[in-house]
N, C-alpha and C positions, 0 to 999 in steps of 0.2 A: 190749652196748651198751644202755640205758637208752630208752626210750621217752618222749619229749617227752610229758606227762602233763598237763602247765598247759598248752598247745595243744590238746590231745584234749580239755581239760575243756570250752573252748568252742567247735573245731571240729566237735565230734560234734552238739550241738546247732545246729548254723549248716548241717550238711549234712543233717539231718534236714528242719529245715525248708523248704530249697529240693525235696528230694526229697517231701515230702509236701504243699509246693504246688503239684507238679508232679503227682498223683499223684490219684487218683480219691477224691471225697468219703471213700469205705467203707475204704478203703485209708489214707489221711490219716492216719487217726485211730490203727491200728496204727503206723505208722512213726514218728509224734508217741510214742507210747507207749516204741517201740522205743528212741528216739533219747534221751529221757527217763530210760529206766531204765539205758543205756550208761553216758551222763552221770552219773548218781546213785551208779552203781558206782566208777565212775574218782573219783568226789569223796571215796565212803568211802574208797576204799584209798589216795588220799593222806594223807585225814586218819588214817588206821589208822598210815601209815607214817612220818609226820611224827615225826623226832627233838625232842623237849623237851629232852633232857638234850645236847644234842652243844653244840660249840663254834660260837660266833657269828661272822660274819665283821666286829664291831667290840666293842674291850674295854669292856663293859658292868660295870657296879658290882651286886652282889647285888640291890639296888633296880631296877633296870633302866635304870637312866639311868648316862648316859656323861660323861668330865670334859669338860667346853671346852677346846678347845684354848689352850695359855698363850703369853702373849706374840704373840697378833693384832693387836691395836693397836686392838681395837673397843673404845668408846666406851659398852659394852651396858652395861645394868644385870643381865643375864642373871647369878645366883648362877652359884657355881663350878660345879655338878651341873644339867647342859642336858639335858634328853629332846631339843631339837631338834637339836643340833650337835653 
C-alpha cells in the first residue's frame, strides 16, 4: 500500500509547526529544521518519481490541449482545440 504522499507534503509541515510552538525557544528552531528537511525530502521524491511519459487520465492532443466536446449546443466562440474543456 502506497503512502498518501500529497498529505505528508503538507501535513509534516503543519505538525512541525504546532509541535515547535509548543516547544522551547532552542528546541523550535531544530524541529522547524526537522520538519523542513522531511518536507523537502517527500517533495524531491515525488518530483524524482513523477511519470512524464505515462498515460493521462483525459485524451490530450501532442500539443497538450484536448478537443471540445462536439455537439454541446454552446454558443462559444472557443476554436475546436480548448486547453480549458
Amino acid at each position: 500500500m502506497s503512502a498518501p504522499w500529497l498529505t505528508l507534503l503538507w501535513a509534516v509541515p503543519a505538525v512541525g509547526a504546532v509541535a515547535a510552538a509548543a516547544a522551547a525557544p532552542r528546541a523550535a528552531r531544530w524541529i522547524g529544521l526537522l520538519a523542513s528537511a522531511v518536507a523537502l525530502a517527500i517533495g524531491i521524491g515525488l518530483a524524482w518519481a513523477f511519470d512524464t511519459a505515462g498515460d493521462s487520465s483525459s485524451p490530450r492532443t501532442p500539443s497538450g490541449y484536448r478537443r471540445s466536446a462536439p455537439g454541446t449546443g454552446s454558443r462559444s466562440t472557443a476554436p475546436a482545440w480548448c486547453w480549458c474543456c
